[in-house]
VOPA-887765 format. One record per residue (C-alpha): z, x, y; residue in three letters. Coordinates in steps of 0.1 Angstrom, whole numbers, padded with zeros to 4 digits. Each point is the difference from the previous one (the first is absolute). Layout:
BEGIN
zz = Z&xx = X&yy = Y&res = ala
...
END
This chain:
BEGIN
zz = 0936&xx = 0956&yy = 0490&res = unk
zz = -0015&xx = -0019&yy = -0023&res = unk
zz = -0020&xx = -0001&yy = -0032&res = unk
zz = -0026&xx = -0023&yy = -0021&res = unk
zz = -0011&xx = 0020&yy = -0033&res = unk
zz = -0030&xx = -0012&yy = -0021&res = unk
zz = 0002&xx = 0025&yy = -0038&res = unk
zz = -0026&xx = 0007&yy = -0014&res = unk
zz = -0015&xx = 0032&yy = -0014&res = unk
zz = -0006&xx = 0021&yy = 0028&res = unk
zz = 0035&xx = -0014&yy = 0019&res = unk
zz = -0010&xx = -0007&yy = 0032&res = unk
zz = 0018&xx = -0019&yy = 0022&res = unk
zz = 0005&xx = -0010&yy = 0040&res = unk
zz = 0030&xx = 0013&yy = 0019&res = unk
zz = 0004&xx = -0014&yy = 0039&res = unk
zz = 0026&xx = 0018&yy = 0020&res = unk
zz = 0018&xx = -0004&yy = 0034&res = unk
zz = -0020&xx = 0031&yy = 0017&res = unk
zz = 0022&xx = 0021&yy = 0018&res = unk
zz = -0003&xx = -0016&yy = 0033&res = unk
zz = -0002&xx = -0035&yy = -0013&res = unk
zz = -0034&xx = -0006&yy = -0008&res = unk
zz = -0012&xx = -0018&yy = -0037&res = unk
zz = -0018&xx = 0027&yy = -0021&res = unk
zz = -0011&xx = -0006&yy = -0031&res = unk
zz = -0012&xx = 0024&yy = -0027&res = unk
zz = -0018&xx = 0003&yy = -0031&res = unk
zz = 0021&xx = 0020&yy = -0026&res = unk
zz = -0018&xx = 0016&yy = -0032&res = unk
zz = 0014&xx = 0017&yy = -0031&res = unk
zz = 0016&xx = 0034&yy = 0003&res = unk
zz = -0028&xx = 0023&yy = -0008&res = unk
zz = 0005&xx = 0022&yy = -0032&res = unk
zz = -0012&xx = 0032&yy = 0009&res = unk
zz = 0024&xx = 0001&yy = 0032&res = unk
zz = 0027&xx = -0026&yy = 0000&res = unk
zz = -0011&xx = -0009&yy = 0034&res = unk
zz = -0007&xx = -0034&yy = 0012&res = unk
zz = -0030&xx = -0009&yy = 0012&res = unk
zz = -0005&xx = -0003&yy = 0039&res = unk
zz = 0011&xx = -0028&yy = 0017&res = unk
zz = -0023&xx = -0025&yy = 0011&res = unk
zz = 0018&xx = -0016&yy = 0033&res = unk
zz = -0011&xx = -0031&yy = 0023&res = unk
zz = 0008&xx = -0011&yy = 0030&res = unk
zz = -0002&xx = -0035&yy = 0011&res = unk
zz = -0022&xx = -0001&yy = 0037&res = unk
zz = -0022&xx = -0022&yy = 0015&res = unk
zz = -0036&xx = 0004&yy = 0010&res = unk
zz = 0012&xx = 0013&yy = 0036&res = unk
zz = 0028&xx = 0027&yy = -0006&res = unk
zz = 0005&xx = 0035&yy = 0016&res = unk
zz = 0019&xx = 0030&yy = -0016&res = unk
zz = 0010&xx = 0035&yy = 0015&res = unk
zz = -0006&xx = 0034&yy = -0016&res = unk
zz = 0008&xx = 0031&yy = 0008&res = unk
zz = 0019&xx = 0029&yy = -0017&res = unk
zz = 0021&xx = 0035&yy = 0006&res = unk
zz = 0029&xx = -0014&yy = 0015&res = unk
zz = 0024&xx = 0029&yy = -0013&res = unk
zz = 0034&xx = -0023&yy = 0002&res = unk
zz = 0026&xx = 0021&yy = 0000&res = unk
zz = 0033&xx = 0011&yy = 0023&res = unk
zz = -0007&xx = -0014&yy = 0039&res = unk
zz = 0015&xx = 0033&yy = 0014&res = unk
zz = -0024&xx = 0022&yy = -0016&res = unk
zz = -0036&xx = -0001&yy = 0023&res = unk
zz = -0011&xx = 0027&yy = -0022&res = unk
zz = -0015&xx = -0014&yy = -0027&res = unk
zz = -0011&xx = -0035&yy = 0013&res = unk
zz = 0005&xx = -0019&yy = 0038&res = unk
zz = 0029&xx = -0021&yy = -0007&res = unk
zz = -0005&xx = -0024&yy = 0032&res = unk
zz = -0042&xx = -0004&yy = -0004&res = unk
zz = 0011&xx = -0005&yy = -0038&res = unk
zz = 0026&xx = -0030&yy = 0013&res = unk
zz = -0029&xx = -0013&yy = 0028&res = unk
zz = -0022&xx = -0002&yy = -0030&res = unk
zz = 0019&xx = -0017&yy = -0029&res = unk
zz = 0010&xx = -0026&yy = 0035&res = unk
zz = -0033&xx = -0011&yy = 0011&res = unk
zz = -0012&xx = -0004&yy = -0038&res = unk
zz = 0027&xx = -0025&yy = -0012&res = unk
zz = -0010&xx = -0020&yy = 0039&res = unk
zz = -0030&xx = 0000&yy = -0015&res = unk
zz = 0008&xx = -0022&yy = -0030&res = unk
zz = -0028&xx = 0017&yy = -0020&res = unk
zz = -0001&xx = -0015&yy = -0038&res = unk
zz = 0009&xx = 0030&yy = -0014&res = unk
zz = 0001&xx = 0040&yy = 0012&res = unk
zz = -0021&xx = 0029&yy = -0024&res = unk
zz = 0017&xx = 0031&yy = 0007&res = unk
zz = -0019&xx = 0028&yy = -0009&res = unk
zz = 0023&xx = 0022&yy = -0014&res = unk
zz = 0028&xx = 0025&yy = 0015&res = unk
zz = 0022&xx = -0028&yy = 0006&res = unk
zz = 0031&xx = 0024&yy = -0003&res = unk
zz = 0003&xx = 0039&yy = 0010&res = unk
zz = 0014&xx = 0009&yy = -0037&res = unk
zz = -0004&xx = -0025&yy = -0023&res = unk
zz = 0032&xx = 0010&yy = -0018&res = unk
zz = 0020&xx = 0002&yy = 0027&res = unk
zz = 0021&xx = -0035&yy = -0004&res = unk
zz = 0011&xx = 0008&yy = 0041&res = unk
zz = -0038&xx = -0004&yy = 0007&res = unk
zz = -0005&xx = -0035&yy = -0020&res = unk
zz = 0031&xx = -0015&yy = 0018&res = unk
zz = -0019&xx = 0006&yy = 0031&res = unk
zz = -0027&xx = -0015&yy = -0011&res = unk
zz = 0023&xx = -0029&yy = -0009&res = unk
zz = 0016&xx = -0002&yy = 0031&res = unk
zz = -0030&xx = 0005&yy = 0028&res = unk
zz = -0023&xx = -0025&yy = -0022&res = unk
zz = 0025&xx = -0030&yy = -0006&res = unk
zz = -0012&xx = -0022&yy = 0023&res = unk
zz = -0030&xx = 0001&yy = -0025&res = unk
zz = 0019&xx = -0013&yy = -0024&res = unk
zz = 0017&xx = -0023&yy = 0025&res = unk
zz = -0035&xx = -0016&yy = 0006&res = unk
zz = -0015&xx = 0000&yy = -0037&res = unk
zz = -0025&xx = 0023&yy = 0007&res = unk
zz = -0015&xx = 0013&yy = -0034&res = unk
zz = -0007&xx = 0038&yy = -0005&res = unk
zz = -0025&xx = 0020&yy = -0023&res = unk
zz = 0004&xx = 0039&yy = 0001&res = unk
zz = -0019&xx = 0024&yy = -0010&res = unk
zz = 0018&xx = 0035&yy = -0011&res = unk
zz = -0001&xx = 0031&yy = 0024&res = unk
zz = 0007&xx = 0035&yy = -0012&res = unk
zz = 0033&xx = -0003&yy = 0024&res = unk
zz = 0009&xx = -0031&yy = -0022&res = unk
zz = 0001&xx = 0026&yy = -0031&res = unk
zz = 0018&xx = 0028&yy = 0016&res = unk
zz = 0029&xx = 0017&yy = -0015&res = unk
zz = 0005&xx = -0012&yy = -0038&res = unk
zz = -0029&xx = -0028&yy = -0006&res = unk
zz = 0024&xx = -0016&yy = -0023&res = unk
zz = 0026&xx = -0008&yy = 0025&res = unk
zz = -0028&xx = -0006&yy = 0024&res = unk
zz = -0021&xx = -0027&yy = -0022&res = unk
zz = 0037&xx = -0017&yy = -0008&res = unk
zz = 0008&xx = -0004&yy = 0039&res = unk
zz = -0035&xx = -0013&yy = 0006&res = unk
zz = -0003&xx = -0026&yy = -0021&res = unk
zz = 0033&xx = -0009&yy = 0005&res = unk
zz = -0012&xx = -0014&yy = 0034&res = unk
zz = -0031&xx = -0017&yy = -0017&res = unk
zz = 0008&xx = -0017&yy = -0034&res = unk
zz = -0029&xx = -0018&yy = 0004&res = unk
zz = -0019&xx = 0026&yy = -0012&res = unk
zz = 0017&xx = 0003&yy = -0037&res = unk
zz = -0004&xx = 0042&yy = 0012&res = unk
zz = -0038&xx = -0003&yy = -0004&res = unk
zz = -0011&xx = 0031&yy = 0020&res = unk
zz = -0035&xx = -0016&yy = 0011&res = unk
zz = -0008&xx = -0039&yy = -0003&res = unk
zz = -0018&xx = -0028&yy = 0016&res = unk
zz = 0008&xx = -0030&yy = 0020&res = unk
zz = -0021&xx = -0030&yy = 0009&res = unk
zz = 0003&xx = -0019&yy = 0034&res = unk
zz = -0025&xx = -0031&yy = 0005&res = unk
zz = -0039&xx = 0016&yy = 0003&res = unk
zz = 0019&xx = 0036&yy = -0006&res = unk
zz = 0008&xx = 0021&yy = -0025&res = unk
zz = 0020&xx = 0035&yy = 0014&res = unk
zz = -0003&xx = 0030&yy = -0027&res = unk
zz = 0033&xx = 0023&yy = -0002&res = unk
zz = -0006&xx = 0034&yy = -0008&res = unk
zz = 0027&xx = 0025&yy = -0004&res = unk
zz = -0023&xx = 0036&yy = 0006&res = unk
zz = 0029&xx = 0020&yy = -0011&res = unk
zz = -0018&xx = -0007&yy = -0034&res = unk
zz = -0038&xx = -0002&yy = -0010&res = unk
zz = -0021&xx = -0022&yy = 0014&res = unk
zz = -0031&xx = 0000&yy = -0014&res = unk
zz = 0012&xx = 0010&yy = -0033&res = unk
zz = 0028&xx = -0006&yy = -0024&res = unk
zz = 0019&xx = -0033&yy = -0004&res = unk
zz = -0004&xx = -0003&yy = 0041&res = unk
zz = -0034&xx = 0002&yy = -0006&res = unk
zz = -0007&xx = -0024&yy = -0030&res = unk
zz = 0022&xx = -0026&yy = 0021&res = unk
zz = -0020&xx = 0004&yy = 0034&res = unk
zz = -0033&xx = 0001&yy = -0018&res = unk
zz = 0007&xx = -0033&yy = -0014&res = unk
zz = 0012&xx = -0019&yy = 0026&res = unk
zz = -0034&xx = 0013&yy = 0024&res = unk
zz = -0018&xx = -0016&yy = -0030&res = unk
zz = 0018&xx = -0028&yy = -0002&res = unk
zz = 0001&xx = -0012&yy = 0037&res = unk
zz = -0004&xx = -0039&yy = 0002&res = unk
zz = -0028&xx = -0019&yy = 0018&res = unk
zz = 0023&xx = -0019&yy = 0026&res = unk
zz = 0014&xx = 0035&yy = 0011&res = unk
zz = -0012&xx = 0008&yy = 0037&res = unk
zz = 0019&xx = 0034&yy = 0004&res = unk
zz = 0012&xx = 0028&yy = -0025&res = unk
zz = 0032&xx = 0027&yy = 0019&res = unk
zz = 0009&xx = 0029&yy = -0013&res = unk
zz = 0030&xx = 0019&yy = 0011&res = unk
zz = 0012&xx = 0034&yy = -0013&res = unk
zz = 0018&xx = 0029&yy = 0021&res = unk
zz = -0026&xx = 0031&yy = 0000&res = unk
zz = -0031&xx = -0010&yy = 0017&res = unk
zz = -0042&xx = 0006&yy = -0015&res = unk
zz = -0009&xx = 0008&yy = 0038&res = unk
zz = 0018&xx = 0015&yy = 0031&res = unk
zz = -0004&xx = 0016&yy = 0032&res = unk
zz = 0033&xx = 0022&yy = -0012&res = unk
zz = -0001&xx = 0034&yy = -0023&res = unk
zz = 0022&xx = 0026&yy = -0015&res = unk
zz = -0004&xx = 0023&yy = 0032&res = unk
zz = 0027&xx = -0021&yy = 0017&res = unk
zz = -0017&xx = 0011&yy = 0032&res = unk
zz = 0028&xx = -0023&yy = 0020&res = unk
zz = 0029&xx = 0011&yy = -0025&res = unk
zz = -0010&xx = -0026&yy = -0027&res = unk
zz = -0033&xx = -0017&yy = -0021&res = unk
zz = -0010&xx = -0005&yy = -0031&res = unk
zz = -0033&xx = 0005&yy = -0014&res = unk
zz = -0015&xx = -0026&yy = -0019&res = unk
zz = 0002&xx = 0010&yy = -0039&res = unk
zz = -0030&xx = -0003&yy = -0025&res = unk
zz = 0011&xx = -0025&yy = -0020&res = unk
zz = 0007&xx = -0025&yy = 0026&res = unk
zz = -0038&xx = 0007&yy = 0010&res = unk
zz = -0006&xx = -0009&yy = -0038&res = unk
zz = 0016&xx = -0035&yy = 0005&res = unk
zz = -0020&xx = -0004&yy = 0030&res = unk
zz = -0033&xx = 0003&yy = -0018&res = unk
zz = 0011&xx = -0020&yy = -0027&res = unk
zz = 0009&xx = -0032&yy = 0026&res = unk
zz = -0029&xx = 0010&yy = 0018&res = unk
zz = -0027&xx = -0005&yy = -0026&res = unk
zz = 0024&xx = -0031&yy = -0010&res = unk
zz = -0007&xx = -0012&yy = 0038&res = unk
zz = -0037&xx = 0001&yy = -0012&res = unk
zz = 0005&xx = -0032&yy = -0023&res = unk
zz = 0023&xx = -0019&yy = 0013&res = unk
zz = 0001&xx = -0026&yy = 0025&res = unk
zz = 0035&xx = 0001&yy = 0012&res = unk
zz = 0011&xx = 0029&yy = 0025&res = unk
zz = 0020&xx = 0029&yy = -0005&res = unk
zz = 0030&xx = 0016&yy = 0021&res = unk
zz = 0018&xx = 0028&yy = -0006&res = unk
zz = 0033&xx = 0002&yy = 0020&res = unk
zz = 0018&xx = 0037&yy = -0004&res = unk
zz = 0021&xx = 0025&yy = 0017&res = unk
zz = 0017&xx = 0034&yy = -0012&res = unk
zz = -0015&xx = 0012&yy = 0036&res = unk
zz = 0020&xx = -0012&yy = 0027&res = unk
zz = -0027&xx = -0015&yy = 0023&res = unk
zz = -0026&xx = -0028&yy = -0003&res = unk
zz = -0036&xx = 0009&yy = -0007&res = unk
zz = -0026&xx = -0029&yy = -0010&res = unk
zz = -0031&xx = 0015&yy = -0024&res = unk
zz = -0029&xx = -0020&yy = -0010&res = unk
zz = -0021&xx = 0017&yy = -0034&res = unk
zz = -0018&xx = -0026&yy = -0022&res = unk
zz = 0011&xx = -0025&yy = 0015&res = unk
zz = 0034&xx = -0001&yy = -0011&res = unk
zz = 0022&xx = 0004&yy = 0031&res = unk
zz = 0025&xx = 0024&yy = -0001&res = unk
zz = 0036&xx = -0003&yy = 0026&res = unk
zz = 0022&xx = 0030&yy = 0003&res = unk
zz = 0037&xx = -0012&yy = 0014&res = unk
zz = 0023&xx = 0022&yy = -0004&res = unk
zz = 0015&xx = -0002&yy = 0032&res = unk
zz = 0029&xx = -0023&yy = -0015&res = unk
zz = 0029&xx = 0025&yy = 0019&res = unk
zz = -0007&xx = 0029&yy = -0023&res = unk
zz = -0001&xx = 0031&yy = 0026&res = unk
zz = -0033&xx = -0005&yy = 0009&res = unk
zz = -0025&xx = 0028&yy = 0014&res = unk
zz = -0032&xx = 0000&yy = 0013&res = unk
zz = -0033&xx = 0003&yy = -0016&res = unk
zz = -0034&xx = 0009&yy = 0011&res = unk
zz = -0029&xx = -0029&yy = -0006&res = unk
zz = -0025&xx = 0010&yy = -0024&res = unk
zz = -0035&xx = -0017&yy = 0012&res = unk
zz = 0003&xx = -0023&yy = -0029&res = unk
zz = 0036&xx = -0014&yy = 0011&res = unk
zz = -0012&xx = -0033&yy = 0020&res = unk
zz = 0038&xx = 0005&yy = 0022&res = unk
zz = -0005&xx = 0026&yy = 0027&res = unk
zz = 0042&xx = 0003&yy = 0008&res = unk
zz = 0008&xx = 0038&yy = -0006&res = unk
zz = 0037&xx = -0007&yy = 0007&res = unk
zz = 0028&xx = -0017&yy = -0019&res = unk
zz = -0002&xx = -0033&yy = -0009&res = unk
zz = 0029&xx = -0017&yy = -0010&res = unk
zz = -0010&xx = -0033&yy = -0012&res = unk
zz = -0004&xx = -0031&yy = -0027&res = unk
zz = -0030&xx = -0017&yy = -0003&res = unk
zz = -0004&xx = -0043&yy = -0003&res = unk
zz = -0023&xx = -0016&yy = -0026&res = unk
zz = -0013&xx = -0030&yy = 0010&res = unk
zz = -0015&xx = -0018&yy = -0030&res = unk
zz = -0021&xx = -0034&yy = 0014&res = unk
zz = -0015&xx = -0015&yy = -0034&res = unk
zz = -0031&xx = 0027&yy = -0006&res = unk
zz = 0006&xx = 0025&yy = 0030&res = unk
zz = 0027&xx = 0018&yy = 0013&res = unk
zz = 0012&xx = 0023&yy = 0029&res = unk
zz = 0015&xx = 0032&yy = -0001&res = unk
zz = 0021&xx = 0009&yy = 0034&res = unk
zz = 0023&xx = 0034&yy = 0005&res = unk
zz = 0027&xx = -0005&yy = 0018&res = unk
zz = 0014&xx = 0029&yy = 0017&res = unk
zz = 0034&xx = 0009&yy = 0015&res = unk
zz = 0007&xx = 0031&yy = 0026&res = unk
zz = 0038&xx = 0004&yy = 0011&res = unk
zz = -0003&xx = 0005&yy = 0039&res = unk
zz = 0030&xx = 0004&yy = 0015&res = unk
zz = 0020&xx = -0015&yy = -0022&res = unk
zz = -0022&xx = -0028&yy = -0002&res = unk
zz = -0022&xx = -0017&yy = -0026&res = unk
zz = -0035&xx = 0001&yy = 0012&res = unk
zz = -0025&xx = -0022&yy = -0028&res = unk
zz = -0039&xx = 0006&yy = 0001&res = unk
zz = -0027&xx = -0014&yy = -0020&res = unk
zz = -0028&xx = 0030&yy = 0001&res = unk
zz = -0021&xx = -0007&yy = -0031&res = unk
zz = -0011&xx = -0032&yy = -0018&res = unk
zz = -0028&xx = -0010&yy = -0024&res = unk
zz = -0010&xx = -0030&yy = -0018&res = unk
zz = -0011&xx = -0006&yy = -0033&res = unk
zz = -0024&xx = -0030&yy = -0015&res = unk
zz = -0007&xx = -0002&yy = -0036&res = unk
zz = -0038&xx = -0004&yy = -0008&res = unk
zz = -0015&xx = -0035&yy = -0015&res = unk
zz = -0013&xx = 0016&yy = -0033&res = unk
zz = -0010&xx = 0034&yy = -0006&res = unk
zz = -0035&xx = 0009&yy = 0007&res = unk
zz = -0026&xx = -0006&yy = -0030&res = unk
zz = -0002&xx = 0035&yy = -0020&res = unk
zz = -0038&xx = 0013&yy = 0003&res = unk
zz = -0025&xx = -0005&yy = -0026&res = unk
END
């Protein structure tokens, strides 16, 4: 790691680190703040050119290979595989990277399935999962960030790629409100001209096909205040030109929404024991079956391609799929507001 520090009065000062796969981020650092002690959230970027690609995806549940209970070890192996082949720029992983977040068993699992990652110097950017905090959050926080120093244990942050910008949100905490809040308010006003596409990622999804009534033996409903983010980046959608995705999981299964026009991706089908759902008129993917998967971004200058890539085991045999796509183009210019 290293350092250049400029004092002055509000001592502020650049850090770039090795990520944790290899790849240069650098960060904007900014005084403790009084009233918490905390630093402020890091402000990552990632080196790409105008044509990159990335992968994200999330609920992957690492934990012991012999237990098929709680995730599906060999789709979970298939998975993490056919990602690193894919030499993606960096992976997002939604959140429940681990099965309990302070078991230490869990995390060297994680270590061990994903080192080819490493191997390759493919950068990651999590997002926390509720399965990340399990058992003592203490313990759970310290074995996370122990994997990604990069993020100087900021809980939500941003990172900028090229024409992107991807939004970390950690909805463990308030999003619309609070210090969460005040951060993400400010960076959807702050969004610079030459930025083509805005991500967000954050575990518990605004809209899904799932519920609470676990009608196949699991589900979530979506919860209110999610739905309160996703007005306030909806009526942000209204004013800006560049595009907005939302990539998150906490169901184990991919659904693709469209409200607003911000475009919402569920994938959750990472290896977490998945379950099926049944589609909602207003989810766009018609699969009522599991769906293990990862999806490719494709960025090409100002458009990009989403793809889901899905994996069945069939007789002991990998069997890959490609059944939804969509493609995204940013606008020229916003439309001229009526007189």
């Amino acid at each position: 790691m290293f350092s250049i520090m400029r004092k002055n009065r509000n001592l502020v000062f650049l850090v770039c680190a090795i990520a944790t796969f290899g790849a240069l981020s650098c960060s904007l650092r900014g005084q403790q703040s009084a009233s918490t002690g905390a630093n402020k959230p890091v402000a990552l970027e990632l080196k790409v050119p105008p044509i990159f690609s990335f992968v994200a995806y999330g609920d992957t549940r690492f934990h012991d290979p012999t237990d098929h209970e709680a995730s599906n070890p060999p789709v979970r192996q298939a998975l993490v595989a056919a990602i690193d082949k894919e030499r993606p720029a960096f992976v997002s992983i939604g959140g429940d990277i681990v099965y309990v977040g302070e078991n230490p068993k869990d995390w060297e699992v994680w270590d061990a399935e994903t080192s080819a990652w490493r191997e390759h110097k493919i950068a990651l950017y999590p997002a926390l999962g509720n399965h990340d905090l399990k058992g003592n959050e203490k313990t759970a926080l310290d074995n996370y960030f122990q994997r990604f120093p990069e993020l100087q244990r900021s809980r939500y942050y941003s990172v900028r790629m090229g024409n992107t910008i991807m939004l970390i949100l950690d909805s463990a905490l308030d999003e619309v409100s609070g210090p969460q809040g005040e951060w993400l308010r400010k960076q959807l006003a702050t969004i610079p001209a030459n930025v083509d596409f805005v991500f967000f990622v954050f575990h518990h999804p605004p809209y899904t096909s799932s519920s609470d009534e676990k009608t196949f033996g699991g589900g979530h409903s979506a919860r209110t205040k999610e739905l309160d983010l996703a007005n306030l980046l909806e009526e942000k959608q209204k004013t800006v030109r560049a595009r907005f995705l939302v990539f998150s999981g906490h169901v184990h299964n991919y659904e693709r929404h469209e409200h607003g026009g911000v475009i919402y991706f569920v994938t959750g089908g990472g290896g977490a024991h998945a379950y099926p759902v049944t589609r909602k008129e207003t989810d766009l993917y018609r699969d009522n079956g599991v769906n293990y998967h990862y999806l490719l971004v494709e960025v090409d200058h100002n458009k990009l391609k989403v793809t889901m890539n899905k994996v069945e085991i069939q007789d002991g045999k990998q069997v890959w799929t490609k059944p939804d796509s969509i493609a995204v183009t940013v606008q020229a210019a916003l439309p001229a507001a009526a007189d």
